[in-house]
C-alpha positions as CSV (number, residue, x, y, z in Angstrom):
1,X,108.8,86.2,122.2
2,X,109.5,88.7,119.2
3,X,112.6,91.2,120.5
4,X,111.9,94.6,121.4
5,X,111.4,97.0,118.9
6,X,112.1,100.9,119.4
7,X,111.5,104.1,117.4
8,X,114.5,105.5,115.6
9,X,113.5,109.4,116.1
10,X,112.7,108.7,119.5
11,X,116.2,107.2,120.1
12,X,118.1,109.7,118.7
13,X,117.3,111.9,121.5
14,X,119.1,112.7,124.3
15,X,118.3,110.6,127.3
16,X,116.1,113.2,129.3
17,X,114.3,114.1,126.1
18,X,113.8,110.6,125.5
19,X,112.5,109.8,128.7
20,X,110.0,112.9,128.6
21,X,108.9,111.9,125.1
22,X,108.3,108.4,126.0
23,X,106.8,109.0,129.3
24,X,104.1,111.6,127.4
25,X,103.5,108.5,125.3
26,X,101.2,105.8,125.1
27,X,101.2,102.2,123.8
28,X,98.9,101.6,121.0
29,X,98.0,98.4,119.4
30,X,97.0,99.5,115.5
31,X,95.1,96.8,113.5
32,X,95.9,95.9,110.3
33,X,93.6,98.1,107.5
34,X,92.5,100.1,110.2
35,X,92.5,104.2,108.7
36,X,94.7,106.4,111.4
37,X,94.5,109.3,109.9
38,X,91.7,111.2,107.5
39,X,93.1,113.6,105.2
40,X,92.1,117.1,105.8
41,X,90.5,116.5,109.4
42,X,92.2,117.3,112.4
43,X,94.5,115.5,113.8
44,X,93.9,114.6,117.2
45,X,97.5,112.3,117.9
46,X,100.9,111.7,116.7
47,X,102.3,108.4,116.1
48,X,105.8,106.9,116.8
49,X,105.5,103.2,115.0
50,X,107.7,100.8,117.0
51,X,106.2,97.2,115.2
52,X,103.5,98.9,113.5
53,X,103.9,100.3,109.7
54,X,101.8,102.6,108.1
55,X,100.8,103.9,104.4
56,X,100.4,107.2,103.4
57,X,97.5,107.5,101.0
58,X,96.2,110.3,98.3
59,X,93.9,110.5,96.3
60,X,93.5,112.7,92.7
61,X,89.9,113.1,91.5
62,X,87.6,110.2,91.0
63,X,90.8,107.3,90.6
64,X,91.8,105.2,93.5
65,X,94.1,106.3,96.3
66,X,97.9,105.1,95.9
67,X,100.2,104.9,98.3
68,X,103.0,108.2,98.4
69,X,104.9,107.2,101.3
70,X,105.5,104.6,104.1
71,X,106.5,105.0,108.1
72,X,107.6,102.7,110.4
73,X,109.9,102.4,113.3
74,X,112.2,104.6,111.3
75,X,109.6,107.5,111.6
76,X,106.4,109.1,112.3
77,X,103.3,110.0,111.2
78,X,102.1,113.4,112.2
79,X,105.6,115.6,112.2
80,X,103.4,118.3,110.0
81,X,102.3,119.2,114.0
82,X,106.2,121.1,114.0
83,X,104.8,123.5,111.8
84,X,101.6,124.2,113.3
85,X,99.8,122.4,110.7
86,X,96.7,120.8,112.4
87,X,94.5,118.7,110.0
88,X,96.1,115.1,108.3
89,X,97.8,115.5,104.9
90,X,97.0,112.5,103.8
91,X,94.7,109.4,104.7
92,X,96.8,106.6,106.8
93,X,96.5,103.2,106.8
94,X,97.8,100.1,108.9
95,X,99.1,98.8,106.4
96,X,101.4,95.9,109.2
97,X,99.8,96.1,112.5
98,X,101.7,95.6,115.8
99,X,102.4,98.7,118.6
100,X,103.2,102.5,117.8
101,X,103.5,105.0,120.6
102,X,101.0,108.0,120.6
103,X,101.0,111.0,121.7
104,X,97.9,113.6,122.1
105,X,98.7,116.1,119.8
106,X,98.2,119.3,122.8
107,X,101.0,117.2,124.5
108,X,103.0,116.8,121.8
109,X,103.4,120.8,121.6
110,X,104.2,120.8,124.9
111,X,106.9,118.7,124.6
112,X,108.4,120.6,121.2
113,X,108.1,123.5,123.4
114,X,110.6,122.0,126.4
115,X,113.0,120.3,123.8
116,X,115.3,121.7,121.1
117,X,116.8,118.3,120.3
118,X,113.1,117.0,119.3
119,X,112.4,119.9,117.3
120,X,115.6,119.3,115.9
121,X,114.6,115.6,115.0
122,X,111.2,116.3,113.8
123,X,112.5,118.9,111.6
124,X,115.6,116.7,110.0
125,X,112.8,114.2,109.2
126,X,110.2,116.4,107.7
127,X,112.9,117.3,105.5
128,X,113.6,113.6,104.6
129,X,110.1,113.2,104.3
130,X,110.0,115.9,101.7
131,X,112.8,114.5,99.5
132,X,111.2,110.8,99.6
133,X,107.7,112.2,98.6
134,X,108.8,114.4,96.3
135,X,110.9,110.7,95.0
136,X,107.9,109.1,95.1
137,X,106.1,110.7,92.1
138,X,108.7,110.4,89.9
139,X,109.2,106.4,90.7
140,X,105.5,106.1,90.0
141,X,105.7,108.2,86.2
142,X,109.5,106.2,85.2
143,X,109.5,102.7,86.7
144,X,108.4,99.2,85.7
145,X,106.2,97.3,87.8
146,X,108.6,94.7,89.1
147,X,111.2,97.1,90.0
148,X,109.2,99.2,92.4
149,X,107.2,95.7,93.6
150,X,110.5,95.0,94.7
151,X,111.0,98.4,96.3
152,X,107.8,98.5,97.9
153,X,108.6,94.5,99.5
154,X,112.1,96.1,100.6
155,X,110.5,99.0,102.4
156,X,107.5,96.7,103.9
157,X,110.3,94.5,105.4
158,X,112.4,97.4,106.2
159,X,109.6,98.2,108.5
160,X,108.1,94.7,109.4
161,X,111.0,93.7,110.7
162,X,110.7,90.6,109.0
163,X,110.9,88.5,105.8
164,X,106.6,87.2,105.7
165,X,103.7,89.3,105.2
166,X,99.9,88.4,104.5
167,X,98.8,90.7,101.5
168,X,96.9,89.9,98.1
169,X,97.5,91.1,94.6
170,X,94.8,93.1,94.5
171,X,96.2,95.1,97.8
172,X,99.6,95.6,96.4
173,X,97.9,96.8,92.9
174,X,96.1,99.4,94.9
175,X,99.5,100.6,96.4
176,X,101.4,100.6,93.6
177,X,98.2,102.4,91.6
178,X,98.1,99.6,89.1
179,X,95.7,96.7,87.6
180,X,96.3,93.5,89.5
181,X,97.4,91.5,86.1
182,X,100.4,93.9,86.3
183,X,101.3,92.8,89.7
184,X,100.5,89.4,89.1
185,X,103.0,90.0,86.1
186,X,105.8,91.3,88.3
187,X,105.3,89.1,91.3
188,X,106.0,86.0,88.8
189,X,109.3,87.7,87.5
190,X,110.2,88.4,90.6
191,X,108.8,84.7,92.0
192,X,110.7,82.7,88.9
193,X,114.1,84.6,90.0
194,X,114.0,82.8,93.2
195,X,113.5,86.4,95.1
196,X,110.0,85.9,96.4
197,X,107.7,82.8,97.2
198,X,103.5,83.7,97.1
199,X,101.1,81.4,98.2
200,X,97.5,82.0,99.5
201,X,98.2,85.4,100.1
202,X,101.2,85.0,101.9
203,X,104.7,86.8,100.7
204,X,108.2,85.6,101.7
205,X,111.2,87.5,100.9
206,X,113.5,84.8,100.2
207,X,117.0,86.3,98.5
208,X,117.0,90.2,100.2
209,X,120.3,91.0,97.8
210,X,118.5,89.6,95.2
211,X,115.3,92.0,96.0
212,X,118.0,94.7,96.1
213,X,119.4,94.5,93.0
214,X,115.8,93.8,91.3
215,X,114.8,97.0,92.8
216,X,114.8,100.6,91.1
217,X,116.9,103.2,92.3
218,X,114.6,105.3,94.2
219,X,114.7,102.1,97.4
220,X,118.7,102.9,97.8
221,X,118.0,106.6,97.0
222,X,115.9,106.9,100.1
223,X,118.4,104.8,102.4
224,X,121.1,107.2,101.4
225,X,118.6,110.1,101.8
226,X,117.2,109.2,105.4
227,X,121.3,108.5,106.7
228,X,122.4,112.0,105.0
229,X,119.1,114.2,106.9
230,X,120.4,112.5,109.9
231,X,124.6,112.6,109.6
C-alpha cells in the first residue's frame, strides 16, 4: 500500500483549523487528462491535491495551450477564491491522477471567514504563486529545451511522489509549448547522460542529482521561492 500522502497548506495550519478544513473537505479521486477547471467559468470547488497533480493551462490566440504552472500536494488550485475572484484563471488539467481534497467553494468562504491562519496560508501562497508564474514566462522566452524538460520531470516528481510516470512526447511538447522533434531531441540528451530511461511511453527518473544539475535555474529558483513565502 502506497503511504499516506497529505497537503502541505493544509498542514501548516493549526490543529483546530486543520481539523475544520479537513472536516469541510471531501475525498476526490481525479482522473488522469480529466479538465478541473474551465478558464473564465465559475468555479464551483477548490482543490487541495494530496496524490493528485495538476497543470495550469493558457492559451494566447489561435496557438496551443502551454502549461504556466503546476500544483500538487504542495498547493492548491483555486486560492484566487481569497480574493473574491469567482471564475477559473486558467484551464486545469489532471495532469497525475490519484486523490485531492475538495471543498465547495460557498464553504470554503465560510471557512476563510472563521480562520486567520488559513487566510494567512492562502495568502503566503498566492504570493508564491505569483512569483513562480511570473518565472514561468521568462523560462519559456530564455531556456533550451532539455533544461526545462528536466525542470518540468523534477517538478512532475516533486508532485508524483515518485520516480515513473506514463506520458508521450507529444504530451510533454504540448506542455513545454514545443514541436515533439524538440522533445524527442532533449529527452535523448537527457536519456544518453544516464538521467532518464523512456520506453513505450513510460519515463523513469533514474539519477535525481543528475536531473538537478541538467535543470535550468528557474526549478531551484522556485524551491527557494516556495521555502522563503513560507519561513
Amino acid at each position: 500500500m502506497a503511504p499516506d500522502v497529505s497537503n502541505d497548506l493544509i498542514e501548516r495550519l493549526p490543529r483546530r483549523d486543520r481539523t475544520r478544513l479537513r472536516a469541510a473537505c471531501e475525498r476526490v479521486e481525479l482522473v488522469l487528462a480529466a479538465p478541473v477547471c474551465v478558464r473564465g467559468a465559475e468555479a464551483g470547488h477548490a482543490y487541495f491535491p494530496t496524490r493528485a497533480f495538476i497543470s495550469l493551462l493558457d492559451r494566447v490566440d489561435h496557438h496551443p495551450a502551454i502549461e504556466v504552472g503546476m500544483v500538487g500536494s504542495e498547493g492548491m488550485l483555486g486560492a484566487e477564491i481569497l480574493l473574491g475572484i469567482c471564475h477559473s484563471p486558467f484551464d486545469a488539467v489532471v495532469q497525475g491522477q490519484g486523490e485531492v481534497l475538495r471543498i465547495d467553494v460557498h464553504r470554503l468562504r465560510t471557512e476563510l471567514e472563521c480562520s486567520l491562519p488559513l487566510r494567512r496560508t492562502l495568502s503566503r501562497y498566492l504570493h508564491v504563486r505569483m512569483l513562480q508564474l511570473a518565472r514561468a514566462s521568462g523560462c519559456h522566452r530564455f531556456h533550451a529545451v532539455a533544461p526545462r524538460l528536466a525542470r518540468w520531470l523534477l517538478m512532475s516528481q516533486d508532485r508524483a511522489h515518485g520516480n515513473r510516470f506514463e506520458m508521450t512526447h507529444e504530451f510533454l511538447a504540448s506542455m513545454l509549448g514545443v514541436r515533439r522533434s524538440g522533445v524527442t531531441l532533449a529527452a535523448g540528451v537527457l536519456q544518453r547522460g544516464g538521467l532518464i530511461r523512456y520506453t513505450r511511453g513510460e519515463l523513469t527518473v533514474l539519477d535525481r542529482q543528475g536531473m538537478e544539475t541538467a535543470a535550468c535555474s528557474c526549478y531551484a529558483a522556485d524551491q527557494l521561492t516556495y521555502a522563503e513565502g513560507f519561513a
